[in-house]
C-alpha positions in Angstrom: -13.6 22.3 -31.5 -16.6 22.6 -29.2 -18.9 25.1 -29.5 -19.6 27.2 -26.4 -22.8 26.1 -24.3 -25.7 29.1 -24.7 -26.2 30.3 -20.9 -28.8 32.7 -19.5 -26.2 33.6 -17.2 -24.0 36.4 -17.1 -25.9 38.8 -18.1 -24.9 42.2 -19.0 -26.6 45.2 -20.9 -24.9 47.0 -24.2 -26.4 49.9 -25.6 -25.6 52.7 -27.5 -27.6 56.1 -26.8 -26.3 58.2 -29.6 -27.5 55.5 -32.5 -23.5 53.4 -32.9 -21.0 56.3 -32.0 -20.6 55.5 -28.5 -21.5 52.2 -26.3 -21.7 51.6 -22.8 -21.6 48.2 -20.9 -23.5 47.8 -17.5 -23.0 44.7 -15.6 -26.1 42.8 -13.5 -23.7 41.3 -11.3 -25.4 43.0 -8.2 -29.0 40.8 -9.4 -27.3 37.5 -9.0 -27.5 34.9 -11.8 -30.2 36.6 -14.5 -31.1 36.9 -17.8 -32.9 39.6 -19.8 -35.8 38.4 -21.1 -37.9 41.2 -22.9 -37.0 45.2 -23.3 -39.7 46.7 -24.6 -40.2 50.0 -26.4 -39.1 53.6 -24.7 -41.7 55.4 -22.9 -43.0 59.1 -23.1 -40.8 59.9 -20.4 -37.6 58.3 -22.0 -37.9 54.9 -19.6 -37.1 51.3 -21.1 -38.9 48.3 -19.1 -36.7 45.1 -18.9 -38.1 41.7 -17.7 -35.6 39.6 -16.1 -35.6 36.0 -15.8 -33.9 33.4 -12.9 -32.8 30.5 -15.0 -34.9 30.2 -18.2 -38.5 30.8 -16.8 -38.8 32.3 -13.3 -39.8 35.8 -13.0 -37.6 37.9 -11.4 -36.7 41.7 -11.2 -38.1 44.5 -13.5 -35.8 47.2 -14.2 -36.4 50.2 -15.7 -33.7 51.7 -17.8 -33.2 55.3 -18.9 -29.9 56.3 -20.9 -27.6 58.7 -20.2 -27.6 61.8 -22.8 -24.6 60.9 -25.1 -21.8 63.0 -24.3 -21.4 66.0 -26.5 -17.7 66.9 -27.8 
């Protein structure tokens, strides 16, 4: 058995906003071919900064990232 090739492509983001009860999947389809290089801490304001990469190296794209409120039952 071959063991799959590691690939900074197809990237996607997972989180979960309400600490494991609930996740959500976002897609970067809409960036092209990118990976997530570096998400660094949450802001005052409630903001996460993501780097992303073209390839292994190339700077592309910063996003910045803000969860949705966790949906309350």
């Amino acid at each position: 058995m071959q063991p799959a090739p590691a690939s900074t492509y197809k990237c996607g983001i997972i989180g979960s906003p309400d600490l494991g009860k609930t996740w959500a999947q976002y897609d970067l389809k809409e960036f092209g071919p990118r990976s997530g290089c570096r998400i660094n801490k949450k802001n005052t304001d409630g903001w996460f900064r993501m780097d992303l990469r073209k390839g292994w190296i190339e700077r592309a794209e910063v996003l910045f990232l803000k969860p949705k409120p966790a949906p309350k039952n």
